[in-house]
N, C-alpha and C positions, 0 to 999 in steps of 0.2 A: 577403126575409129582414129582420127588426128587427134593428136595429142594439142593441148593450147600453152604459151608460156602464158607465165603471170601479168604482162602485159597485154595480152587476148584478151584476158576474162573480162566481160562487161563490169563495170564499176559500180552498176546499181541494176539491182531491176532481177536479181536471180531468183529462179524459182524453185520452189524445193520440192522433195517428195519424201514421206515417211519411211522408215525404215523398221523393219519386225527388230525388236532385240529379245535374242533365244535365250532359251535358260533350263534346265543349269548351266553353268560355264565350262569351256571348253575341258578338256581331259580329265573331266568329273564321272561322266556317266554318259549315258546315249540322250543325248537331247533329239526332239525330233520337230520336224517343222509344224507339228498339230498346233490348234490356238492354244492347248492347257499350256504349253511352253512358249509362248509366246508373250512378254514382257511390256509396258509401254511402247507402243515405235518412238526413235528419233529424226528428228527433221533435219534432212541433211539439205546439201546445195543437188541441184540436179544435174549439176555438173562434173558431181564426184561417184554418181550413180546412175550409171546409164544404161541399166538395163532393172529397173525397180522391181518387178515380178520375182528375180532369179537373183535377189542382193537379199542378206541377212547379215545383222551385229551378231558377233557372239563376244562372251569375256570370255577373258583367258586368266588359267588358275595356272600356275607353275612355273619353272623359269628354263623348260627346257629348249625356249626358241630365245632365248637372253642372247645370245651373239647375229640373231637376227634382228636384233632392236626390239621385239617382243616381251614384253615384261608382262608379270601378275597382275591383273586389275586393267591390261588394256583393255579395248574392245577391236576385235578383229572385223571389220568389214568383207563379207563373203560372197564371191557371186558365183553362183553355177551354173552362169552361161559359159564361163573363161575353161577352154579347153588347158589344163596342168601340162608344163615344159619341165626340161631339166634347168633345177633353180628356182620353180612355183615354190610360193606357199602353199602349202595345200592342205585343207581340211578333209579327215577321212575316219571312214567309220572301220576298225580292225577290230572285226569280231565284235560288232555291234558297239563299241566302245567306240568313243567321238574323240578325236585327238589332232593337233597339228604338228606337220612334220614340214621341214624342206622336201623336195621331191628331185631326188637324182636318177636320171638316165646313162647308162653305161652300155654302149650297144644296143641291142635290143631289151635288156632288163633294165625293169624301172624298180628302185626298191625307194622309202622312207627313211630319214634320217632326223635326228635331235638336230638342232642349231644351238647344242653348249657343250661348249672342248670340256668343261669337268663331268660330262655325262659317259658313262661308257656308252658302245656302238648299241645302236637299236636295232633288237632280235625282234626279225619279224620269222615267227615260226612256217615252214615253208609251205604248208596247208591252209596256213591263217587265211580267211577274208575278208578283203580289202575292198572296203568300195570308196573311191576318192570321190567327194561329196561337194568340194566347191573350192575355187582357187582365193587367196587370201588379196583384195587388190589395195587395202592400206588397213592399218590399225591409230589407233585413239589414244592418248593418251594424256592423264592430268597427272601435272607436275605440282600436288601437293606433300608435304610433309607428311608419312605415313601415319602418324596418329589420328590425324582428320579425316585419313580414309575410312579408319573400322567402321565397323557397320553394329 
């Protein structure tokens, strides 16, 4: 897929497609793509989601991707057509538990890792099962005053 600068993009006329937003929020518990977890969709540009079958929102609860620009309360955009590199986001299920990690490659091992230097290193237990579930291809985020968030 080419990528477009901001200058590409048509200036009227974009057409959108809905998007599933999952729930519960990421590193809470196992969400799974059934409708019971399935949220209102959001209408995104179809320009930002190019492959809508295989794209899902999720939020994200915690702050252990904060040094990846990931904060509490965003929404993570997921697709699991995007084959995970060294340096994906990546979402993954460890022991049925739903979580996101950076994803580093070192030789032929690939392990998970927090994206927050106050986090110590992430033990993944060397039996644990892992199944990387979809790569992260942008997240959401509102820039309001946290009081107006609670819910």
């Amino acid at each position: 897929m080419r990528l477009r600068t901001v200058a590409e993009l048509p200036a009227e006329g974009f057409s959108t497609v809905r998007v599933a937003v999952m729930g519960p929020s990421l590193c809470t518990g196992f969400p799974s793509p059934a409708d019971d977890f399935v949220e209102n969709p959001l209408e995104l540009p179809r320009w930002l989601v190019p492959n809508p079958p295989a794209t899902f929102l999720w939020r994200i609860a915690g702050d252990s991707m904060r040094d990846a620009g990931i904060f509490d309360g965003d929404l993570a955009c997921v697709d699991r057509s995007l084959k995970p590199a060294h340096g994906s986001v990546a979402v993954a299920a460890v022991d049925g538990e739903m979580s996101i990690k950076r994803m580093v490659v070192e030789g032929n091992a690939a392990r998970l890792a927090f994206d927050n230097a106050d986090l110590p290193v992430y033990a993944l237990e060397e039996l644990a099962e892992v199944d990387v579930w979809g790569v992260v291809r942008f997240t959401i985020r509102w820039h309001l005053a946290r009081a107006s968030q609670r819910r």
